[in-house]
C-alpha positions in Angstrom: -14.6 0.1 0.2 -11.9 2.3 -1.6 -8.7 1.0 -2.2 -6.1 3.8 -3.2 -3.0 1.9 -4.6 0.5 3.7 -5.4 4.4 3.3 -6.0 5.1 6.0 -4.1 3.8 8.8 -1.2 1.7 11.0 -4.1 -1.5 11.9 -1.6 0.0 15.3 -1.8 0.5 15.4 -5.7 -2.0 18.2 -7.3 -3.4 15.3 -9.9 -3.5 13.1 -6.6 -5.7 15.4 -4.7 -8.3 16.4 -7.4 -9.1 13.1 -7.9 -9.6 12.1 -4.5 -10.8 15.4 -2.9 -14.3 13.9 -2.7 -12.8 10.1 -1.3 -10.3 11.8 1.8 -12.3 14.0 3.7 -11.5 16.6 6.8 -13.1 14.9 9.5 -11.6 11.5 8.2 -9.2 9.9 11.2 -5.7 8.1 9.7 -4.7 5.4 11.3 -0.4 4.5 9.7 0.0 1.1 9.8 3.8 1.4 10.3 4.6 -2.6 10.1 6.5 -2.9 6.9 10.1 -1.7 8.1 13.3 -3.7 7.0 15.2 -5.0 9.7 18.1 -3.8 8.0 17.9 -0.3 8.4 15.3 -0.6 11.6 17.2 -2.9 14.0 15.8 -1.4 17.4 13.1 0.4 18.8 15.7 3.6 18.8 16.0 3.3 15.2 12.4 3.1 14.6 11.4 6.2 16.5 13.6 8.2 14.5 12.2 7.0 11.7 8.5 7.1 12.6 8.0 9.1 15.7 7.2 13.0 16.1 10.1 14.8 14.2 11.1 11.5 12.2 11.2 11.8 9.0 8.6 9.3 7.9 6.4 10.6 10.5 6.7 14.4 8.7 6.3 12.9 5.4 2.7 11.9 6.3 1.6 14.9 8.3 2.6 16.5 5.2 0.8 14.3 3.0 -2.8 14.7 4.5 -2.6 18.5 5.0 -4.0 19.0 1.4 -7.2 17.2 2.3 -7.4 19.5 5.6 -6.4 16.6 7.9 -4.4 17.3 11.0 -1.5 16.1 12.6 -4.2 15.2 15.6 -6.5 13.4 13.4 -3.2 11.1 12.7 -2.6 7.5 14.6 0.0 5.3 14.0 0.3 1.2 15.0 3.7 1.4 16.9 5.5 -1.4 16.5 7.0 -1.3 19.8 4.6 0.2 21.8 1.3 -1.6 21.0 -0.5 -4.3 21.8 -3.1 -6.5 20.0 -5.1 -4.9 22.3 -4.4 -1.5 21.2 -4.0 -1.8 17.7 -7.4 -3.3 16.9 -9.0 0.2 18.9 -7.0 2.1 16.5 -8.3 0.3 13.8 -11.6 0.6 14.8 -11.6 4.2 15.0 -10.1 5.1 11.8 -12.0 6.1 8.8 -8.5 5.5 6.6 -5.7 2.9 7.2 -2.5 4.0 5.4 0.2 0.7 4.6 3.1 2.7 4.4 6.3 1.1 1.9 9.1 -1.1 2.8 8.9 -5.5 3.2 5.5 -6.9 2.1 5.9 -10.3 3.4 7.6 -8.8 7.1 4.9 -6.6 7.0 2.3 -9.1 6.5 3.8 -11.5 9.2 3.9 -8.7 11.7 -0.2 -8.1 11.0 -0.9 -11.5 11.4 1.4 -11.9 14.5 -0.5 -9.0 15.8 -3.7 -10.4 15.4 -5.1 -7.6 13.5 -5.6 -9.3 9.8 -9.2 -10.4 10.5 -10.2 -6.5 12.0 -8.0 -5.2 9.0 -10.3 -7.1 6.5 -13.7 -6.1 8.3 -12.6 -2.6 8.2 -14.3 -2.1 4.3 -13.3 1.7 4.3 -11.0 3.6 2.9 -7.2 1.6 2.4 -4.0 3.6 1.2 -0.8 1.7 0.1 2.4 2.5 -1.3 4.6 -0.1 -3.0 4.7 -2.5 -0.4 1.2 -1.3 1.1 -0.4 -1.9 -2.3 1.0 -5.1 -2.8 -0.4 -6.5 0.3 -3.7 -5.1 0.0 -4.4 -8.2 -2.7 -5.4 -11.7 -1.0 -2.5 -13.4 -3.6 0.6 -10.8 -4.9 4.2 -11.5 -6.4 7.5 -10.1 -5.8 9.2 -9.6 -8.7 13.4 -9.9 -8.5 14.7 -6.4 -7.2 17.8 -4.9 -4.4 15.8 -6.6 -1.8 14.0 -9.9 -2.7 16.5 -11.9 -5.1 14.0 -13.9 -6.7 9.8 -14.2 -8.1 7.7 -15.3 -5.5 4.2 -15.2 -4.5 3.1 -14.4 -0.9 -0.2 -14.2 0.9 -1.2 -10.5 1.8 -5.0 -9.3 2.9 -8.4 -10.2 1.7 -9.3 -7.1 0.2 -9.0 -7.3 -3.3 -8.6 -9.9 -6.1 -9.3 -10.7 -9.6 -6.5 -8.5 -11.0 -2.7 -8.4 -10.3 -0.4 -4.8 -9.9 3.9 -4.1 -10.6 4.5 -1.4 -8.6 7.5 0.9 -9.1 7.0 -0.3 -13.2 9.8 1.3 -15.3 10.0 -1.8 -17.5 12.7 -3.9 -16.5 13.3 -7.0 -18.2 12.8 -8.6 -14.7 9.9 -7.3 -14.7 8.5 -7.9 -17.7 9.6 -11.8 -17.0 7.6 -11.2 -13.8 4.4 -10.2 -15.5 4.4 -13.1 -17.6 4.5 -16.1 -15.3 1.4 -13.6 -13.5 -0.4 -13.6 -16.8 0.0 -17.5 -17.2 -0.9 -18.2 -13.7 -3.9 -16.3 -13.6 -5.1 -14.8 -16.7 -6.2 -11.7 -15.7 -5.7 -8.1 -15.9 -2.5 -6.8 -14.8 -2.0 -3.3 -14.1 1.4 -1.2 -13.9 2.2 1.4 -11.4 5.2 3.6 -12.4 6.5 5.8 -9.4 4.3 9.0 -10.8 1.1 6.5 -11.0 -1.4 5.2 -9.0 -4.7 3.5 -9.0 -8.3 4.7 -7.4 -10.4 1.0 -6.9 -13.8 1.8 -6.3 -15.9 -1.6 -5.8 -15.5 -2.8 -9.3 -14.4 0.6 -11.1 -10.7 0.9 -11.2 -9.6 4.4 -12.3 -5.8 4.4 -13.3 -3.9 8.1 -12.2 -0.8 9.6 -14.1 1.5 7.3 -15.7 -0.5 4.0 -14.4 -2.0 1.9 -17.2 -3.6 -1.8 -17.9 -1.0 -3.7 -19.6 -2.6 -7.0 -19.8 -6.0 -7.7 -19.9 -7.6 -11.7 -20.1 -6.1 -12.5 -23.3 -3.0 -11.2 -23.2 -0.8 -7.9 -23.6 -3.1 -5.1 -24.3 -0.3 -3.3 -25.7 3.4 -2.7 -26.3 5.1 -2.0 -22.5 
């Protein structure tokens, strides 16, 4: 299992795709898991499709994104929210070599997996998993949500059985409600903590966690590793 974790869309970043050339390969399918959308700005099924359909420009962006590692626009699924089925999303699933969480609401996205029925096929999948900001935040089996535009206040959530042991701040640019964020983490749970800034990411191999750009450990067990 691979767990590619990021702020922000970088698969098509030139320090992104040197260092996961080998990982993403051209025979690989994608499957867009493309759950995590505010209600805010997508109220209706018309308002999604522009968004994510053919032509939309979320759907573009990832086309986009995967051309690099010589993946084609036919190699690319997506889970519809609209248009699939339990049913249909867990043959997706089980076809695809790489599921992608795409940004947007954690928690929504979380209870529209579960409401799916697709968590448990999600979990089993142990291949390749992709996230950005919200997609990396749910790929741990505990996460926070640290104060921002959208979530007013610190809370932890429940996301997917995939990895533990360590906690992540995606879009890091050290706020100070940010930095109060990581420290209730680091009491809590006394582990490593690991910042993504919006140009960083993280590659988790098994046990091996390789930090990209601007990402960096910023607390390890015993504390702040350093000034952040």
């Amino acid at each position: 299992m691979i767990n590619i974790l990021m702020s922000r869309g970088l698969l098509a970043d030139p320090n992104m795709i040197s260092n996961l050339k080998p990982i993403i390969q051209s025979n690989h399918k994608v499957l867009i898991v493309a759950l995590s959308h505010f209600p805010k700005h997508i109220y209706n099924e018309e308002t999604y499709n522009l968004y994510y359909e053919k032509g939309g420009e979320y759907y573009q962006k990832m086309i986009d994104s995967f051309l690099p590692y010589d993946i084609k626009e036919s190699q690319i699924d997506w889970i519809h929210y609209f248009k699939d089925t339990p049913q249909s999303a867990l043959k997706k699933i089980e076809k695809a070599d790489i599921l992608y969480f795409p940004g947007g609401s954690p928690d929504l996205m979380m209870k529209r997996i579960v409401a799916f029925g697709i968590k448990e096929a999600i979990e089993q999948h142990q291949k390749i998993y992709v996230g950005s900001s919200a997609g990396t935040m749910i790929q741990f089996g505990d996460y926070h949500i640290s104060p921002d535009d959208d979530y007013k206040a610190f809370r932890y959530e429940k996301g997917l059985n995939l990895l533990s042991g360590f906690s992540i701040e995606v879009h890091y640019r050290r706020r100070k409600k940010q930095k109060a964020a990581l420290r209730k983490v680091n009491r809590a749970f006394h582990h490593e903590i690991y910042a993504i800034p919006d140009d960083g990411a993280l590659i988790v191999n098994e046990n091996h966690i390789q930090t990209i750009g601007s990402a960096k450990k910023i607390y390890n067990k015993k504390g702040v590793v350093k000034s952040s």
